[in-house]
Every structure is written in structure tokens, then in C-alpha cells.
N, CA, C and O atoms as a DFTB+ gen file, in Angstrom:
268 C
 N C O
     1  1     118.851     -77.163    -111.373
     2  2     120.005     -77.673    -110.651
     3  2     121.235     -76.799    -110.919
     4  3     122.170     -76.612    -110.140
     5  1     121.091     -76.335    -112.056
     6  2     122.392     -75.411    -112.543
     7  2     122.488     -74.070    -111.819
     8  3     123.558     -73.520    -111.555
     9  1     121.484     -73.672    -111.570
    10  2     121.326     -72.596    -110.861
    11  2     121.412     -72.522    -109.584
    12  3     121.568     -71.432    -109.036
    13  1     121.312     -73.833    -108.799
    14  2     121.762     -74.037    -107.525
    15  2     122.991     -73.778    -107.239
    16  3     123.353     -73.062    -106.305
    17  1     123.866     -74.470    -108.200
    18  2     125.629     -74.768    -108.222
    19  2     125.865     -73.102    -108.257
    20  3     126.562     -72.452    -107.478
    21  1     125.137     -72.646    -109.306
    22  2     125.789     -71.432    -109.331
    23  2     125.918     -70.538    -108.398
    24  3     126.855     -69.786    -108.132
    25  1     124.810     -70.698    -107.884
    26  2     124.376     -69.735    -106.261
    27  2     125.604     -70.078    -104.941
    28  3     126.207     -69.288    -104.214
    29  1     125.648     -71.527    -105.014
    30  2     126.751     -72.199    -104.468
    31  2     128.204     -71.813    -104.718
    32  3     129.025     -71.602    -103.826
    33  1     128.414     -71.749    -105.925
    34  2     129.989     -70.599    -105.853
    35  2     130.176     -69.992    -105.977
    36  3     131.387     -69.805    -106.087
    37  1     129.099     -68.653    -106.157
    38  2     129.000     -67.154    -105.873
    39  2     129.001     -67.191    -104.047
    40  3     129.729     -66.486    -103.349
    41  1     128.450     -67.740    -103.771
    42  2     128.592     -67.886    -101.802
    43  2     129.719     -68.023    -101.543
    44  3     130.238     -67.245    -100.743
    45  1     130.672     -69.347    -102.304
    46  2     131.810     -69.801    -101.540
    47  2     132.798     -68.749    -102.170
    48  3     133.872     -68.483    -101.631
    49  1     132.336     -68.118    -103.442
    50  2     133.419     -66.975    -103.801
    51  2     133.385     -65.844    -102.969
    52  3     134.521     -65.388    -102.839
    53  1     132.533     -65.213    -102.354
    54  2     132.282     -64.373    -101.671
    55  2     132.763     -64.675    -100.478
    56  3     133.341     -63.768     -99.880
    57  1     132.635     -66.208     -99.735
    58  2     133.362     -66.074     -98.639
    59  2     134.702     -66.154     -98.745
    60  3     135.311     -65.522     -97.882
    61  1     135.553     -66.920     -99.786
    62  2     136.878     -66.834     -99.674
    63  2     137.190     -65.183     -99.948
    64  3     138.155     -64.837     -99.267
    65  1     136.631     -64.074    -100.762
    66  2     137.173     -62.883    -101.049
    67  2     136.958     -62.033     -99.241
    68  3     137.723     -61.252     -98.676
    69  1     136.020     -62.433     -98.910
    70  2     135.688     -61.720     -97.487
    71  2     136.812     -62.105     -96.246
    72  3     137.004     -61.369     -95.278
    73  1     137.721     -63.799     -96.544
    74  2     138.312     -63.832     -95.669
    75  2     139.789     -63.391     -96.191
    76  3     140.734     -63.171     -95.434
    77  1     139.849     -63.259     -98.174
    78  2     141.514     -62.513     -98.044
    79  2     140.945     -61.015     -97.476
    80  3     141.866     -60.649     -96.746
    81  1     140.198     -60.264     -97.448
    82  2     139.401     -58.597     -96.866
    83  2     139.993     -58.942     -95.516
    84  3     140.813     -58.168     -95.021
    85  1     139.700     -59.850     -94.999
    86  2     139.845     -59.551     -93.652
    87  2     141.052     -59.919     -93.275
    88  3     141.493     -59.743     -92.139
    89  1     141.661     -60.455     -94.209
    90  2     143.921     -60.830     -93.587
    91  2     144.217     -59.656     -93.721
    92  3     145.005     -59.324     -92.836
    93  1     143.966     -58.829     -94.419
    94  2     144.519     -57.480     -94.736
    95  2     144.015     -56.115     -93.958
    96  3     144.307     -54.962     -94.276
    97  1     143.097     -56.581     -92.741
    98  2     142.731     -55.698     -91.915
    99  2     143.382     -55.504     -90.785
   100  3     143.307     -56.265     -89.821
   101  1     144.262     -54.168     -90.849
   102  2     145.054     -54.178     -89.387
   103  2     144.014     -53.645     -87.996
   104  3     143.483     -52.560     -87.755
   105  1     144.026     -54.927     -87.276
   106  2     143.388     -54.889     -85.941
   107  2     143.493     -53.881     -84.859
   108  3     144.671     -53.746     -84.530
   109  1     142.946     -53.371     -84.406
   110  2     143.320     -51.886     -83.403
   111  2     144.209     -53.287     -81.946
   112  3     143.877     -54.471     -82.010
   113  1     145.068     -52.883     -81.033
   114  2     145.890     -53.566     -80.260
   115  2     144.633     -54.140     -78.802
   116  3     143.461     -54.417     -79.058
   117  1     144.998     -54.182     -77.912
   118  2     143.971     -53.922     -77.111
   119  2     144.074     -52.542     -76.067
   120  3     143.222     -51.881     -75.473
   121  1     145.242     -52.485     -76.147
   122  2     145.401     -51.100     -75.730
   123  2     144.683     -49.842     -76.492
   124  3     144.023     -48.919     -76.015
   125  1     145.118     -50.192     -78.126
   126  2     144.120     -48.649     -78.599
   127  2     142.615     -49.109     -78.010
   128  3     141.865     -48.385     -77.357
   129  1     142.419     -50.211     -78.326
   130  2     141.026     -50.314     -78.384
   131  2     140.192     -49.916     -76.797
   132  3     139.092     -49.367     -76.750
   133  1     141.019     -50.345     -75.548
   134  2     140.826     -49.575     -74.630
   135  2     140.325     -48.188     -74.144
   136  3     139.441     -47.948     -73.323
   137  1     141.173     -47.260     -74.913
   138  2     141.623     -45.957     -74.724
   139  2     140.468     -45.879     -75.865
   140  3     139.483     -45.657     -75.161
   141  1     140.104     -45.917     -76.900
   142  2     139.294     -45.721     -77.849
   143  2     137.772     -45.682     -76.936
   144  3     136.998     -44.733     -77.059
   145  1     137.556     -46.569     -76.243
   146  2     136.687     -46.946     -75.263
   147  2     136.716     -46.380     -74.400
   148  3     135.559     -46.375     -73.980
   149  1     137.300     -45.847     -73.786
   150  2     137.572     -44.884     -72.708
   151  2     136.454     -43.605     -73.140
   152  3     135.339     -43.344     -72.690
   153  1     137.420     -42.835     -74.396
   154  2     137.218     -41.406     -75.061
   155  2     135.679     -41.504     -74.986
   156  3     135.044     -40.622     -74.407
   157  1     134.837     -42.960     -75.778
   158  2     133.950     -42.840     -76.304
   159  2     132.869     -42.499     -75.126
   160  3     132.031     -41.599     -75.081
   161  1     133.248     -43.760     -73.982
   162  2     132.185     -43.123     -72.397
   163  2     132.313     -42.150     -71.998
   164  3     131.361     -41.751     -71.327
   165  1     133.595     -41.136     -72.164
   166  2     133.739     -39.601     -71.386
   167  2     133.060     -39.148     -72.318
   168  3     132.074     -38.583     -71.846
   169  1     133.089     -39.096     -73.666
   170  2     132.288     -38.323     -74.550
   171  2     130.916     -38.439     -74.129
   172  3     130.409     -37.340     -73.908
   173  1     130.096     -39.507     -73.934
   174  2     128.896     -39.633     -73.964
   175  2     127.919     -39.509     -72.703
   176  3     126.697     -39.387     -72.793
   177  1     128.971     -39.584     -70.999
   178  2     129.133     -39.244     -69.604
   179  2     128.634     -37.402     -69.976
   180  3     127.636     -36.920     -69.440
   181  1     129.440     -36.665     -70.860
   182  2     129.831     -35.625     -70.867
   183  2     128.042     -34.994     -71.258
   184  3     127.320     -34.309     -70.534
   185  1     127.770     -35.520     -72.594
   186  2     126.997     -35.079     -73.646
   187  2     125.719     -35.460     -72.462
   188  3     125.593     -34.446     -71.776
   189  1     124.843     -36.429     -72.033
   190  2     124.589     -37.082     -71.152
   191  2     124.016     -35.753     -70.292
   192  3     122.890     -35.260     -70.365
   193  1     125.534     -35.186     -69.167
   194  2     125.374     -34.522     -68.008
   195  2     124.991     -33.178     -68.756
   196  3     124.508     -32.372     -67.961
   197  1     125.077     -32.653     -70.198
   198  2     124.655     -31.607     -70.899
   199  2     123.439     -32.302     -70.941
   200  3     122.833     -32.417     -69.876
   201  1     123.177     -32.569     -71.499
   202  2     121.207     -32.817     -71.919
   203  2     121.041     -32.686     -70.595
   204  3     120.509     -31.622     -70.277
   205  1     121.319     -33.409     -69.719
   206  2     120.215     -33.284     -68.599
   207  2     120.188     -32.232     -67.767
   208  3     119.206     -32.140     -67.030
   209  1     121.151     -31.297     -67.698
   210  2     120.903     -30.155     -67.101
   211  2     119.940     -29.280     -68.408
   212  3     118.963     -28.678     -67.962
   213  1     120.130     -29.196     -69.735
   214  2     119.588     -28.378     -70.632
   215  2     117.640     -28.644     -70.173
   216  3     116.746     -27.799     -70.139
   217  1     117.593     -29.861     -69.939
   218  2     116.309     -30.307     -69.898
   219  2     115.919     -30.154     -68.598
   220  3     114.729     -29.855     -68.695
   221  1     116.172     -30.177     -67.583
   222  2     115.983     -30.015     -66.059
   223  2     115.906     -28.518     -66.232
   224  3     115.089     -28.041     -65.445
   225  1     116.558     -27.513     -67.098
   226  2     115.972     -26.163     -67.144
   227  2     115.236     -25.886     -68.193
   228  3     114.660     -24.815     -68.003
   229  1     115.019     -26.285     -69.072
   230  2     113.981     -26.011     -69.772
   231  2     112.532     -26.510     -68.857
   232  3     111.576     -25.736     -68.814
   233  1     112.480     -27.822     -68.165
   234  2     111.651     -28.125     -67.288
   235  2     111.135     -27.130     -66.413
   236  3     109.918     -27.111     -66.232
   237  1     111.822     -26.343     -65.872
   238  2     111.521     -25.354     -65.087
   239  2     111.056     -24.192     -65.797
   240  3     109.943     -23.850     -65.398
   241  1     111.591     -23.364     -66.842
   242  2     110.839     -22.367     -67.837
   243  2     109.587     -22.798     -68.175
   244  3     108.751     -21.918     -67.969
   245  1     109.146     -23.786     -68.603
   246  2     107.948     -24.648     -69.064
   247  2     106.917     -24.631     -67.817
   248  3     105.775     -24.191     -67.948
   249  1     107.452     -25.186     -66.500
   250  2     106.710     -25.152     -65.602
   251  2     106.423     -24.097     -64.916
   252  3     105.328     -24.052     -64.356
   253  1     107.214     -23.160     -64.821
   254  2     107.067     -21.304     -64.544
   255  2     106.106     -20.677     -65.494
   256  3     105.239     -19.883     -65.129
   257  1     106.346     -21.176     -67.099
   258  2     105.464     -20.433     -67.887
   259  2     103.907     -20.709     -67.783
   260  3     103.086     -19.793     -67.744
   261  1     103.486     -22.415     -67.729
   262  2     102.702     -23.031     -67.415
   263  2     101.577     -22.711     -65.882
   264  3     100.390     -22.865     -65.594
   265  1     102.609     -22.285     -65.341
   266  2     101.789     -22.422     -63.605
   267  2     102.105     -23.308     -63.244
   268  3     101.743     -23.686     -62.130
């Protein structure tokens, strides 16, 4: 039974330390977080339209070399 309790306020200690962690976390606005979101789809739009041309020609070397 003692070991229950204990398990029990190592949990509830952990959640009160996790919620002072999180008063002290400054939140991105919704604006950064927007624009953050933005960067991240052009980045990956970008990287994306690279692979697939790299691979659409390697496709073709492969299939030239191949027959």
C-alpha cells in the first residue's frame, strides 16, 4: 500500500512541476506560427519538386541503360 501512495505523489509531483514548465513557456503568436508554417511547406513544395525531377531522370538513365 505504501508503495502505491508513493507512486501516487511522484505522478502528482511530476504533474504539478510539468505545469509550473509550461507557465514559463513563451508561446509562438499566431502570426509567427503562421509564417513558421508557411516557410516549412515552401521548404518541403521545394525539396519535393527536387526529388522528383532527380528521379524522373535518373528513371530515364536506368531505362536507356537497361533497354
Amino acid at each position: 500500500m505504501e508503495k502505491i501512495k508513493q507512486t501516487i505523489n511522484r505522478a502528482l509531483q511530476f504533474l504539478t512541476q510539468a505545469r509550473a514548465e509550461l507557465k514559463k513557456v513563451t508561446w509562438p503568436t499566431r502570426k509567427q506560427t503562421l509564417a513558421s508554417t508557411a516557410v516549412v511547406m515552401v521548404v518541403v513544395a521545394i525539396i519535393a519538386i527536387y526529388l522528383g525531377v532527380v528521379d524522373f531522370i535518373l528513371a530515364k538513365v536506368v531505362k536507356t541503360i537497361l533497354g
